[in-house]
C-alpha positions as CSV (number, residue, x, y, z in Angstrom):
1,X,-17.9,43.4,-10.0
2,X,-14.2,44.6,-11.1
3,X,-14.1,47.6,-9.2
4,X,-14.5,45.5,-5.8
5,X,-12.1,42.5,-7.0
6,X,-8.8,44.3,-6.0
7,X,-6.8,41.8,-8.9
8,X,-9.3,43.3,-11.3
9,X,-10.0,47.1,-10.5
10,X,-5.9,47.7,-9.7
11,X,-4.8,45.6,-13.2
12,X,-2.4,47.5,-14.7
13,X,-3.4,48.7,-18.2
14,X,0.1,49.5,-20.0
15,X,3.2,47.8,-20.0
16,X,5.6,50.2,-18.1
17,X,2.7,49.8,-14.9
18,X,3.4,46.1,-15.1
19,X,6.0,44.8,-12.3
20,X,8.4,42.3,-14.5
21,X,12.3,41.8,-14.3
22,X,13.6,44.4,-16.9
23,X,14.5,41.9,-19.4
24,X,11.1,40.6,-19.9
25,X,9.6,44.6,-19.5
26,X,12.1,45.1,-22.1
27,X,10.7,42.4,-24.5
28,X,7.0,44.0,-24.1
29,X,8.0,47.5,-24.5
30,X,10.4,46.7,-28.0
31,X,6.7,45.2,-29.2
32,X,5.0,48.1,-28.4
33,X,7.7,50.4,-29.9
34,X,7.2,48.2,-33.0
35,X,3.3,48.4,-33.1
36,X,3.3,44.5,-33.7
37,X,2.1,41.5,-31.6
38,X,3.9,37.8,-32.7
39,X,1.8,34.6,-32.1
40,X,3.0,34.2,-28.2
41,X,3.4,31.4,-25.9
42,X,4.3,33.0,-22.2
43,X,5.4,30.7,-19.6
44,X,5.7,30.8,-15.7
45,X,4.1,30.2,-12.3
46,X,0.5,31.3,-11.7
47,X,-0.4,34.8,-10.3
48,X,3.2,35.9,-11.9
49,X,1.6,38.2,-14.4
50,X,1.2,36.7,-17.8
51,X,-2.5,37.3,-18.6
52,X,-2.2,40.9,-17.5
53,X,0.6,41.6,-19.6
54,X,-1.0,40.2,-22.5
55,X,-4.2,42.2,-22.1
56,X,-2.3,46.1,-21.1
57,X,-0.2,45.1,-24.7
58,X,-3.3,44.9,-26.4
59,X,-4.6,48.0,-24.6
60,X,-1.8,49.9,-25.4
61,X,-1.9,48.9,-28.7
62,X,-5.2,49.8,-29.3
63,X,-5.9,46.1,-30.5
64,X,-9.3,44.2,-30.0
65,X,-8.7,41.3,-28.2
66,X,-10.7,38.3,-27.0
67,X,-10.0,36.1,-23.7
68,X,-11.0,32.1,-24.1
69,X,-9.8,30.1,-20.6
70,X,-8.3,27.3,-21.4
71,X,-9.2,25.3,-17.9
72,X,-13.0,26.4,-18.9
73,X,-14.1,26.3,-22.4
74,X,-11.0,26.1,-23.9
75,X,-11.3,22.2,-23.0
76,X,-14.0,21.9,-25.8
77,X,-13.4,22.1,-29.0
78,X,-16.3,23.0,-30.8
79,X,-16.5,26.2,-28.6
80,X,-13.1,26.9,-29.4
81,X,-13.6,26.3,-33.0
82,X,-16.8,29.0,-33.3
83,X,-15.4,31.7,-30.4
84,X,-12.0,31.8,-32.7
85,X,-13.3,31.5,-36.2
86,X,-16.4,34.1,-35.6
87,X,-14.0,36.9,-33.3
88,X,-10.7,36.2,-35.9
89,X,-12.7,36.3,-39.2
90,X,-14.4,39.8,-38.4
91,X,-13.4,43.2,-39.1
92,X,-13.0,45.6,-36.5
93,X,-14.8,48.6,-36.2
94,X,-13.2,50.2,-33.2
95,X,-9.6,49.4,-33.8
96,X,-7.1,50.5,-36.5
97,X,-4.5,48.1,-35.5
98,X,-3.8,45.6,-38.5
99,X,-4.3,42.4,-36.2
100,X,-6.8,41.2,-33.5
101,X,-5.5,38.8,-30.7
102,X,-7.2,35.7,-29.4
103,X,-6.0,35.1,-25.8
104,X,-6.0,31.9,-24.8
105,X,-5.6,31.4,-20.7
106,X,-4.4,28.8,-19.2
107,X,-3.5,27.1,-22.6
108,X,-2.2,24.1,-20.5
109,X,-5.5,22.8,-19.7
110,X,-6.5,22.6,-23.1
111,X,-7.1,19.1,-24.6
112,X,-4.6,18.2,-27.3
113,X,-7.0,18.3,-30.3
114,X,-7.7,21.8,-29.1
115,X,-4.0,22.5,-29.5
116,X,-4.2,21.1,-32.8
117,X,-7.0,23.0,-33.7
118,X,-5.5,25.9,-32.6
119,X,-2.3,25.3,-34.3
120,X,-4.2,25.1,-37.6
121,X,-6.1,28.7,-36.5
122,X,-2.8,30.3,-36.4
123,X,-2.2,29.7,-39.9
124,X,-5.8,30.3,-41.2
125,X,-6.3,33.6,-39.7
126,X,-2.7,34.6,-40.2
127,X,-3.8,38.2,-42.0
128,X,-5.4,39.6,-39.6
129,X,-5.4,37.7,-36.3
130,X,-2.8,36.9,-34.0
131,X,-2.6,34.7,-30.8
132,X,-1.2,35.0,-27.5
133,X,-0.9,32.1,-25.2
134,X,-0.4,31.6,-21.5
135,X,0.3,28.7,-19.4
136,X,1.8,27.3,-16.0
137,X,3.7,24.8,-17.7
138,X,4.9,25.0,-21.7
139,X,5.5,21.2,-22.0
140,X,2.3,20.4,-21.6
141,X,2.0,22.3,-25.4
142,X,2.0,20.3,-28.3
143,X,5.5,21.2,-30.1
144,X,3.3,22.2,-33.7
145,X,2.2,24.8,-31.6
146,X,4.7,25.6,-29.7
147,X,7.0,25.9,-32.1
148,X,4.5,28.6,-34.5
149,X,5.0,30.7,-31.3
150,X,7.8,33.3,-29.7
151,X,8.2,31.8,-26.0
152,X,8.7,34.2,-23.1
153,X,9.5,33.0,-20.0
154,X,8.4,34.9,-17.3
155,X,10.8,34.1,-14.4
156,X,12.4,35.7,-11.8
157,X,15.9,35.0,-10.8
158,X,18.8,35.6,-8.3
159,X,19.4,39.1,-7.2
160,X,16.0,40.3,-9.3
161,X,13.9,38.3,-6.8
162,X,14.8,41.1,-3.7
163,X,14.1,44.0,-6.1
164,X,10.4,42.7,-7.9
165,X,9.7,42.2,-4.2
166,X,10.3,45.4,-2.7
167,X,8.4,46.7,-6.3
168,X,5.5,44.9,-5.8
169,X,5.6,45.4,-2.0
170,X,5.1,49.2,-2.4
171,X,2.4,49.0,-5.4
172,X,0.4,46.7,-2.2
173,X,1.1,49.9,0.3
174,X,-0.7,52.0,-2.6
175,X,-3.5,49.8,-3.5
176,X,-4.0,49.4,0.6
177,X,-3.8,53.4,1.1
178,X,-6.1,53.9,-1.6
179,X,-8.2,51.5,0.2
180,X,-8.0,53.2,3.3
181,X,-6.6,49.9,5.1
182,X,-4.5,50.1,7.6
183,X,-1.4,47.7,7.5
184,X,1.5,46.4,9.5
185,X,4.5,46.5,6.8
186,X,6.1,43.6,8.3
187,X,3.1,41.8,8.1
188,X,2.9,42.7,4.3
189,X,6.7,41.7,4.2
190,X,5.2,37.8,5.3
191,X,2.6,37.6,2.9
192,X,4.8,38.4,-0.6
193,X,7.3,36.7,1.0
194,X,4.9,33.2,1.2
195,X,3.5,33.1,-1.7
196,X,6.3,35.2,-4.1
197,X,6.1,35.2,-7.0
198,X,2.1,34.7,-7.0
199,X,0.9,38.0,-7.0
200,X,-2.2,37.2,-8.1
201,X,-2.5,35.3,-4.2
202,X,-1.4,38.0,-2.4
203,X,-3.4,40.7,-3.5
204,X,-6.3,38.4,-3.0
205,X,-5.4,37.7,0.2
206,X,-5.2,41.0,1.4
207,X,-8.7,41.8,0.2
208,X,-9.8,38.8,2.4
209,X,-7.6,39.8,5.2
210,X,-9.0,43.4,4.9
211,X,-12.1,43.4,5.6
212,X,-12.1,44.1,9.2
213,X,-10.7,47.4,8.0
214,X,-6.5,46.8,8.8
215,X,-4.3,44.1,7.7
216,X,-1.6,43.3,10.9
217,X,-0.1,40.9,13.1
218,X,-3.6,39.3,14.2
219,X,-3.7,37.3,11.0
220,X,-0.5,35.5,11.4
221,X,-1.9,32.7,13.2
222,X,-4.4,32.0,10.3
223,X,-1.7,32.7,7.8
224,X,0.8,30.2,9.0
225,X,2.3,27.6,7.2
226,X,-0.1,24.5,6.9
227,X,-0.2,22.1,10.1
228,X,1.2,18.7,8.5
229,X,0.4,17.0,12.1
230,X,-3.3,16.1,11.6
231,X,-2.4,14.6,8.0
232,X,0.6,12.7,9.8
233,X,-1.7,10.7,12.4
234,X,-4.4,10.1,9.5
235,X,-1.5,8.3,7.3
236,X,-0.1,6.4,10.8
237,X,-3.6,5.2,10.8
238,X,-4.7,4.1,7.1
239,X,-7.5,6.6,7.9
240,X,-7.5,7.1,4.2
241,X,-11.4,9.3,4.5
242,X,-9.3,11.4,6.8
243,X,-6.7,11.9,4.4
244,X,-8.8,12.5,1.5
245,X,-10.4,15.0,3.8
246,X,-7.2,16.7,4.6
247,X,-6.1,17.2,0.5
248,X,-9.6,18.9,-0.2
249,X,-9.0,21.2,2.8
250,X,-5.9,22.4,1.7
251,X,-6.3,23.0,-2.1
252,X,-5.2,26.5,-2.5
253,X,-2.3,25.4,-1.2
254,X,0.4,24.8,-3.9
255,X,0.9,21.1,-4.3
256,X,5.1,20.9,-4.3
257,X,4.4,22.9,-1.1
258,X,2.4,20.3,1.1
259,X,4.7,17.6,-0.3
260,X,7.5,19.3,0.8
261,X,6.2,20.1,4.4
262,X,5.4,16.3,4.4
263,X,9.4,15.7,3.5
264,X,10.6,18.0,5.8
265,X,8.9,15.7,8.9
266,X,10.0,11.9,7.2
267,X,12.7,11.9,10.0
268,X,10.4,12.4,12.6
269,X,7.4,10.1,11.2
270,X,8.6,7.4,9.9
271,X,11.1,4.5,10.8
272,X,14.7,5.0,9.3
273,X,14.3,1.8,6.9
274,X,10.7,3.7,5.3
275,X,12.3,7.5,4.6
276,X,14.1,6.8,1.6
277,X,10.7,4.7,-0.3
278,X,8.8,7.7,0.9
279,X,12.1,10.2,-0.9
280,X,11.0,8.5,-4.0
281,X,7.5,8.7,-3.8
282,X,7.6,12.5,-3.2
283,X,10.5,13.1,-5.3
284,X,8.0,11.1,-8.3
285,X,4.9,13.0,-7.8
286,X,6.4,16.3,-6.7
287,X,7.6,15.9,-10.8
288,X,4.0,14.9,-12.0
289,X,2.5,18.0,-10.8
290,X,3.7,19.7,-14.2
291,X,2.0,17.1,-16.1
292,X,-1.1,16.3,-14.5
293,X,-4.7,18.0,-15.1
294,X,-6.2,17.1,-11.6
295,X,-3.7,18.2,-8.6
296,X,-6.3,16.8,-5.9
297,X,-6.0,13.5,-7.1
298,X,-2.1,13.2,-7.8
299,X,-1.6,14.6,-4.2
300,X,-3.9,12.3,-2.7
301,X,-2.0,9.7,-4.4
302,X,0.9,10.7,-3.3
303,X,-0.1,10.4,0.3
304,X,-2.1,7.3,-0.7
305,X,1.1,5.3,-1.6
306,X,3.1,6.5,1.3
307,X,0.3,5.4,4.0
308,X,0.5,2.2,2.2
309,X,3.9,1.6,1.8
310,X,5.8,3.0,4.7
311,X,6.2,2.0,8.3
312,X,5.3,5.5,10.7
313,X,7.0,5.1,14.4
């Protein structure tokens, strides 16, 4: 199955093949010059690279690692408890690295008596284990175990945002070649550019996109920036099955981005005495999606409260 999931069978294995902003390369390779591995929390958008990194330090290291997902059963803790205690108690017979590393994915979803119980693991299996975490957003960790951790943010800022691109825009030109897809580069331009710095997205999207054997200007139209025009009848209406219809339809869609489609049109949709309610009301639940655990529902709440409380022309 890995070698036809592109994100999977092109994952880079070492650190130096990993596409990162030099200061955060930097960090990875001074760990590997070092041999070691600290208890790690990293930190940043999804699809930006943090599990792979984690996993090509451990290859490189030579260290036996296990993978729990947090958003799966990383919510419950006895299954926490008995993965970690059996993998971190063991010897390892393949590896003669002095530590093993317990990943733990998506550490934000975790419940926060898994946290705690985690926390505690830390300490018990501090001889011979060590633990890397990843997550979306780092203050949704509990500060106990947040604060047993070394915290790398993995963001991309300024002038480094042009040159991670163009990086990342030829390693897609050699992943498609080696694919034998053809490709309009502009077209490839459009895709990092919409979803930067979700990597993750647009590789997948270009497997989906390929499969008629070339990736160009044809897939625009699907491609395009979600429509808010349906959704903005639906609300004028109180159809609130429509709307509910609308948010599941458009769920790999980031969140902060359909809110801020539906802010860009307030002039146009609603009455002048209604925009600055519905300001709030975005500006309130575009802040929540750090927090919450269900997106669906705080964006259909969202739009809930605006079709309820503002006046459309």
């Amino acid at each position: 199955m890995s070698d036809f999931i592109w994100v999977e069978k092109y994952r880079p294995q070492s650190i130096d093949e990993c596409i990162l902003p030099d200061n955060i390369k930097k960090t990875f390779q001074d760990f590997v010059s070092k041999g070691e591995i600290p208890n790690m929390l990293l930190s940043g958008p999804p699809g930006i690279g943090k599990t792979t990194v984690a996993k090509a330090l451990c290859k490189e290291l030579g260290v036996d690692y296990y993978v729990i997902n947090g958003s799966d059963e990383g919510r419950f803790l006895d299954t926490v408890r008995n993965n970690a205690k059996n993998f971190a108690s063991t010897v390892s017979l393949t590896s003669e690295a002095s530590h093993k590393v317990i990943i733990i994915d998506e550490a934000d979803n975790t419940t926060s008596d898994v946290q705690l119980l985690l926390r505690a693991s830390i300490e018990e299996f501090s001889s011979n284990c060590r633990f890397i975490f990843t997550c979306n957003y780092k203050n949704k960790i509990i500060d106990p175990l947040h604060s047993r951790c070394s915290v790398v943010e993995f963001s991309i800022k300024g002038k480094e945002k042009v040159a991670i691109a163009g990086l990342f825009f030829k390693r897609l030109q050699q992943i498609l070649e080696l694919e034998k897809i053809q490709y309009d580069a502009k077209v490839l331009a459009e895709i990092i550019n919409k979803h930067f710095p979700d990597w993750r997205r647009v590789l997948n999207e270009c497997q989906r996109y390929s499969v008629s054997g070339k990736i160009d200007s044809g897939i625009l139209a699907a491609f395009s920036d979600v429509a808010v025009n349906d959704l903005i009848k639906n609300l004028k209406q109180k159809n609130f099955a429509e709307v509910r219809k609308w948010v599941v339809s458009n769920l790999d869609n980031d969140s902060s981005v359909l809110l801020r489609r539906l802010y860009d049109s307030l002039y146009e949709t609603l009455v002048p005495n209604s925009i600055p309610a519905a300001v709030l009301i975005i500006a309130k639940y575009q802040y929540q999606i750090a927090f919450v655990a269900d997106q669906e529902i705080n964006l259909l709440a969202a739009l809930t409260e605006i079709m309820v409380e503002c006046e459309f022309k």
